[in-house]
C-alpha positions as CSV (number, residue, x, y, z in Angstrom):
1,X,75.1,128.8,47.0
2,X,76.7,131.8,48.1
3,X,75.0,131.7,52.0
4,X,76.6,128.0,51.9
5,X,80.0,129.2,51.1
6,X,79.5,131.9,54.0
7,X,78.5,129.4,56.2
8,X,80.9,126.8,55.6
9,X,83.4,129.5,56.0
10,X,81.7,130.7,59.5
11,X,82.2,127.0,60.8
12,X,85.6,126.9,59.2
13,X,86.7,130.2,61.6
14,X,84.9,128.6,64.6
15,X,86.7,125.3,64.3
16,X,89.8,127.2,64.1
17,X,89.3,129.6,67.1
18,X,88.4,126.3,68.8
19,X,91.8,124.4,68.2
20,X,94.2,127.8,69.0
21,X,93.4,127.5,72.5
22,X,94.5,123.7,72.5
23,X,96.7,122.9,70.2
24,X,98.8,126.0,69.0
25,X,98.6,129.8,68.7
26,X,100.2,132.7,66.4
27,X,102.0,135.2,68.7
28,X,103.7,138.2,66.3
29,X,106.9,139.4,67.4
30,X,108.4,142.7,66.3
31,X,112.6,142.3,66.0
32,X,114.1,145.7,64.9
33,X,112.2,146.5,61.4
34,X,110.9,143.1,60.8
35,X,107.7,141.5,62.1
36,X,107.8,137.5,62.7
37,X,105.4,134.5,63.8
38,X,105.9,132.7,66.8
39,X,104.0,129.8,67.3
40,X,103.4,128.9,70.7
41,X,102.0,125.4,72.2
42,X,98.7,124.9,73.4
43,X,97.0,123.5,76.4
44,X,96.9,119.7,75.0
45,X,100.8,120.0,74.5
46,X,101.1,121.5,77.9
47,X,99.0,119.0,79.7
48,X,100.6,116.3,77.6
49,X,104.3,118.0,79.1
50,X,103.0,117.7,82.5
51,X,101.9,114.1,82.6
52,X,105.5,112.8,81.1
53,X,107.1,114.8,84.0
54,X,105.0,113.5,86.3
55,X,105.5,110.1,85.1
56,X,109.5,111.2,85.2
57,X,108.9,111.4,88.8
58,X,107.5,108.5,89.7
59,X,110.0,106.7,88.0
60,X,112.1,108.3,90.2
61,X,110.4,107.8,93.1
62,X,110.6,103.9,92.4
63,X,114.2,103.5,91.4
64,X,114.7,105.3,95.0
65,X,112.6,102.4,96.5
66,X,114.3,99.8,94.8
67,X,117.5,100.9,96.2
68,X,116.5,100.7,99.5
69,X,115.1,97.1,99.3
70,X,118.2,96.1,97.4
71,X,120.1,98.1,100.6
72,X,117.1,95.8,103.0
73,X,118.2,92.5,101.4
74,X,122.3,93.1,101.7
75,X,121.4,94.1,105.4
76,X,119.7,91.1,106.0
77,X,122.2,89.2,105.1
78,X,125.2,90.6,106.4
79,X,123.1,89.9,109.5
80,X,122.2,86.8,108.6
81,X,126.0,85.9,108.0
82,X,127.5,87.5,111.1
83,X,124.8,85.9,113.8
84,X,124.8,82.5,112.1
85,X,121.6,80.8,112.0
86,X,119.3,80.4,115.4
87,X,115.8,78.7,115.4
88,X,113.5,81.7,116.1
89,X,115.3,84.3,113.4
90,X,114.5,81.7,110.8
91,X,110.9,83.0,110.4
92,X,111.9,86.6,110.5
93,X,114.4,85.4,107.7
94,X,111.6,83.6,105.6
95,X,109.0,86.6,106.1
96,X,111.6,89.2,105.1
97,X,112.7,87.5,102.1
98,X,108.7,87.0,101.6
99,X,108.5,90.8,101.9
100,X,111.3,92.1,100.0
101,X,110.3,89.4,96.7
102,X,106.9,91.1,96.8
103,X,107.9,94.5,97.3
104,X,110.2,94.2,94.2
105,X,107.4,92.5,92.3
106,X,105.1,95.3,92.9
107,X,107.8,97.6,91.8
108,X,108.4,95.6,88.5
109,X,104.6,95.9,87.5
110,X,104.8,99.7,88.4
111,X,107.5,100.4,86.2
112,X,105.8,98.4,83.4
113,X,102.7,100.4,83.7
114,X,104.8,103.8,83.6
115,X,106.8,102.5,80.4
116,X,103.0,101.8,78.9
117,X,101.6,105.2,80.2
118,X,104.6,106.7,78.9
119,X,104.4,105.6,75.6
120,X,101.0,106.0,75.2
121,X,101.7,109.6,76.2
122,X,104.2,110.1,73.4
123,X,102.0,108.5,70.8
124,X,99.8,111.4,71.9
125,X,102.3,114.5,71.5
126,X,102.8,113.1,68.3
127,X,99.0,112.7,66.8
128,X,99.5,116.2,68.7
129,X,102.2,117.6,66.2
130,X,100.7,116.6,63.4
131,X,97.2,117.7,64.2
132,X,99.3,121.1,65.0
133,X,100.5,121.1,61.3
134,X,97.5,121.1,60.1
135,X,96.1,123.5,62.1
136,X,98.9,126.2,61.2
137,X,98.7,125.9,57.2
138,X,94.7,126.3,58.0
139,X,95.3,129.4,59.9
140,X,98.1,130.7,57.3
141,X,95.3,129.7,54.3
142,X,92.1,131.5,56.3
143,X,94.8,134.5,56.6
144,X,95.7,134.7,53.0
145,X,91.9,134.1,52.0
146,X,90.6,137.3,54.0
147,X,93.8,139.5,52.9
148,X,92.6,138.3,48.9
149,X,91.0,140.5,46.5
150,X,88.4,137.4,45.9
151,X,87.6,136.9,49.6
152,X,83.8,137.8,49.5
153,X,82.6,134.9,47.3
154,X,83.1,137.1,44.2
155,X,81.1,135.2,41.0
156,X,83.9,135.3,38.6
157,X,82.8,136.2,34.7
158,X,79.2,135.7,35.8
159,X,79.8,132.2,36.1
160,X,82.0,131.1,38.4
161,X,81.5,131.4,42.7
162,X,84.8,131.4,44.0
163,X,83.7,129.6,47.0
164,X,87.0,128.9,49.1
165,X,90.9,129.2,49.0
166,X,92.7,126.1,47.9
167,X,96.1,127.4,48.5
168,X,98.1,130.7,47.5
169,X,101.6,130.8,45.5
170,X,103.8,133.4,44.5
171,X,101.6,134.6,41.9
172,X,98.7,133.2,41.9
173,X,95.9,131.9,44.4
174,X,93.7,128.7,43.8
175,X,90.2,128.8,44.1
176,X,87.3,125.9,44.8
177,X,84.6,127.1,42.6
Protein backbone atom coordinates (compact mmCIF):
# COMPACT_ATOMS: atom_id res chain seq x y z
CA UNK A 1 0.00 0.00 0.00
CA UNK A 2 2.60 2.27 0.94
CA UNK A 3 4.78 1.76 -2.62
CA UNK A 4 1.26 2.65 -4.32
CA UNK A 5 0.92 5.82 -2.48
CA UNK A 6 4.68 6.56 -3.52
CA UNK A 7 3.96 5.82 -6.86
CA UNK A 8 0.86 7.55 -7.29
CA UNK A 9 2.60 10.47 -5.85
CA UNK A 10 5.73 10.05 -8.37
CA UNK A 11 3.19 10.31 -11.34
CA UNK A 12 1.35 13.03 -9.59
CA UNK A 13 4.93 15.26 -9.58
CA UNK A 14 5.52 14.13 -13.23
CA UNK A 15 2.18 15.21 -14.46
CA UNK A 16 2.80 18.39 -12.77
CA UNK A 17 6.44 19.13 -14.10
CA UNK A 18 4.76 18.30 -17.41
CA UNK A 19 1.88 20.98 -17.39
CA UNK A 20 4.47 24.02 -15.91
CA UNK A 21 6.11 24.24 -19.11
CA UNK A 22 2.66 24.64 -20.93
CA UNK A 23 0.23 25.99 -19.08
CA UNK A 24 1.63 28.10 -16.15
CA UNK A 25 4.76 28.46 -13.83
CA UNK A 26 5.67 29.74 -10.20
CA UNK A 27 8.33 32.47 -10.45
CA UNK A 28 9.14 33.87 -6.60
CA UNK A 29 9.84 37.48 -6.42
CA UNK A 30 11.61 39.06 -3.46
CA UNK A 31 9.91 42.88 -2.80
CA UNK A 32 11.86 44.53 0.09
CA UNK A 33 11.37 41.89 3.20
CA UNK A 34 8.56 40.01 1.67
CA UNK A 35 8.80 37.07 -0.78
CA UNK A 36 5.65 36.72 -3.35
CA UNK A 37 4.36 34.22 -6.24
CA UNK A 38 4.22 35.30 -9.64
CA UNK A 39 2.58 33.15 -11.94
CA UNK A 40 3.66 33.42 -15.27
CA UNK A 41 1.87 31.92 -18.59
CA UNK A 42 2.91 29.10 -20.37
CA UNK A 43 3.72 28.09 -23.91
CA UNK A 44 -0.07 26.97 -24.80
CA UNK A 45 -1.24 30.62 -23.60
CA UNK A 46 1.56 32.00 -25.60
CA UNK A 47 0.95 30.19 -28.74
CA UNK A 48 -2.72 30.68 -28.19
CA UNK A 49 -1.61 34.87 -27.94
CA UNK A 50 0.14 34.54 -31.13
CA UNK A 51 -2.47 32.95 -33.32
CA UNK A 52 -5.35 35.78 -32.20
CA UNK A 53 -2.71 38.38 -33.28
CA UNK A 54 -2.04 36.87 -36.24
CA UNK A 55 -5.60 36.41 -36.99
CA UNK A 56 -5.77 40.45 -35.86
CA UNK A 57 -3.68 40.94 -38.82
CA UNK A 58 -5.31 39.33 -41.40
CA UNK A 59 -8.30 41.01 -40.44
CA UNK A 60 -6.53 43.85 -41.13
CA UNK A 61 -5.11 42.94 -44.09
CA UNK A 62 -8.67 42.33 -45.60
CA UNK A 63 -10.52 45.41 -44.35
CA UNK A 64 -7.43 47.10 -46.36
CA UNK A 65 -8.50 45.16 -49.47
CA UNK A 66 -11.92 45.88 -49.17
CA UNK A 67 -11.25 49.44 -49.27
CA UNK A 68 -9.52 49.39 -52.24
CA UNK A 69 -12.23 47.47 -54.25
CA UNK A 70 -14.82 49.71 -52.73
CA UNK A 71 -12.17 52.67 -53.98
CA UNK A 72 -12.09 50.10 -57.64
CA UNK A 73 -15.90 50.29 -57.97
CA UNK A 74 -16.42 54.35 -57.27
CA UNK A 75 -13.56 54.66 -59.97
CA UNK A 76 -15.29 52.73 -62.27
CA UNK A 77 -17.99 54.53 -62.21
CA UNK A 78 -17.07 57.99 -62.09
CA UNK A 79 -15.56 56.76 -65.33
CA UNK A 80 -18.35 55.10 -66.36
CA UNK A 81 -20.38 58.40 -65.79
CA UNK A 82 -17.93 60.98 -67.26
CA UNK A 83 -17.30 58.89 -70.74
CA UNK A 84 -20.93 57.90 -71.18
CA UNK A 85 -21.49 54.53 -72.53
CA UNK A 86 -19.55 53.28 -75.88
CA UNK A 87 -20.01 49.65 -77.35
CA UNK A 88 -16.51 48.15 -76.66
CA UNK A 89 -16.12 49.50 -72.72
CA UNK A 90 -19.36 47.60 -72.11
CA UNK A 91 -17.51 44.31 -71.66
CA UNK A 92 -14.70 45.84 -69.65
CA UNK A 93 -17.70 47.30 -67.59
CA UNK A 94 -19.50 43.78 -67.19
CA UNK A 95 -16.01 41.91 -66.45
CA UNK A 96 -15.09 44.43 -63.79
CA UNK A 97 -18.18 44.44 -62.04
CA UNK A 98 -17.74 40.46 -62.49
CA UNK A 99 -14.44 40.90 -60.79
CA UNK A 100 -15.03 43.25 -58.12
CA UNK A 101 -18.64 40.99 -56.91
CA UNK A 102 -16.18 38.05 -56.60
CA UNK A 103 -13.35 39.61 -55.04
CA UNK A 104 -15.76 40.90 -52.35
CA UNK A 105 -17.28 37.47 -52.10
CA UNK A 106 -14.07 35.85 -51.40
CA UNK A 107 -13.39 38.54 -48.89
CA UNK A 108 -16.86 37.85 -47.05
CA UNK A 109 -16.01 34.03 -46.67
CA UNK A 110 -12.47 35.03 -45.38
CA UNK A 111 -13.69 37.10 -42.75
CA UNK A 112 -16.26 34.42 -41.81
CA UNK A 113 -13.57 31.84 -41.42
CA UNK A 114 -11.35 34.35 -39.22
CA UNK A 115 -14.55 35.19 -36.91
CA UNK A 116 -14.87 31.02 -36.63
CA UNK A 117 -11.00 30.64 -36.13
CA UNK A 118 -11.20 33.35 -33.79
CA UNK A 119 -13.64 32.10 -31.58
CA UNK A 120 -12.56 28.76 -31.61
CA UNK A 121 -9.28 30.31 -30.36
CA UNK A 122 -10.94 31.95 -27.42
CA UNK A 123 -12.91 28.89 -26.48
CA UNK A 124 -9.31 27.60 -26.22
CA UNK A 125 -7.67 30.36 -23.80
CA UNK A 126 -10.49 29.72 -21.79
CA UNK A 127 -10.49 25.62 -21.42
CA UNK A 128 -6.83 27.11 -21.04
CA UNK A 129 -7.57 29.23 -17.79
CA UNK A 130 -9.32 26.93 -16.23
CA UNK A 131 -7.09 23.93 -16.81
CA UNK A 132 -4.46 26.68 -15.31
CA UNK A 133 -6.55 26.88 -12.11
CA UNK A 134 -6.33 23.64 -11.58
CA UNK A 135 -3.00 23.26 -12.20
CA UNK A 136 -1.92 26.04 -9.54
CA UNK A 137 -4.03 24.71 -6.38
CA UNK A 138 -2.20 21.29 -7.47
CA UNK A 139 1.11 22.78 -7.25
CA UNK A 140 0.09 24.92 -4.00
CA UNK A 141 -1.38 21.27 -2.49
CA UNK A 142 1.97 19.08 -3.65
CA UNK A 143 3.92 22.22 -1.92
CA UNK A 144 2.02 22.08 1.34
CA UNK A 145 2.17 18.14 1.24
CA UNK A 146 6.12 17.95 1.12
CA UNK A 147 6.53 21.06 3.71
CA UNK A 148 3.97 18.59 6.14
CA UNK A 149 5.07 16.73 9.14
CA UNK A 150 2.85 13.64 7.57
CA UNK A 151 4.52 13.88 4.11
CA UNK A 152 6.28 10.31 4.01
CA UNK A 153 3.11 8.14 4.11
CA UNK A 154 3.35 8.09 7.99
CA UNK A 155 0.71 5.01 9.34
CA UNK A 156 -1.04 7.00 11.79
CA UNK A 157 -1.96 5.07 15.40
CA UNK A 158 -0.80 1.87 13.65
CA UNK A 159 -3.78 1.94 11.61
CA UNK A 160 -4.14 4.53 9.39
CA UNK A 161 -1.73 5.31 5.99
CA UNK A 162 -1.97 8.75 5.40
CA UNK A 163 -1.76 8.28 1.72
CA UNK A 164 -2.24 11.90 0.18
CA UNK A 165 -3.08 15.57 1.00
CA UNK A 166 -6.68 16.52 0.53
CA UNK A 167 -6.30 20.14 1.23
CA UNK A 168 -4.55 22.28 4.14
CA UNK A 169 -6.37 25.01 6.37
CA UNK A 170 -5.32 27.22 8.95
CA UNK A 171 -5.03 24.62 11.39
CA UNK A 172 -5.35 21.66 10.20
CA UNK A 173 -4.51 19.52 7.02
CA UNK A 174 -6.78 16.75 5.45
CA UNK A 175 -5.54 13.50 4.71
CA UNK A 176 -6.86 10.49 2.14
CA UNK A 177 -6.18 7.53 4.27
Amino acid sequence: MIQQAIQDANELQHRVDMNNARLARCIFERSGLEIREVWTEGNAFEQCTQRLQALSQQREDIDRAKKSILRRKNLTQKIKEEDGHTSDSGDYEVQEHMDVALEEDLLKLRTAAIKKEELETQLMMEKLRKERDVHVREVRRLKDENMSVWNNHKIFKDRYLLYSMIGKGGFSEVYKV
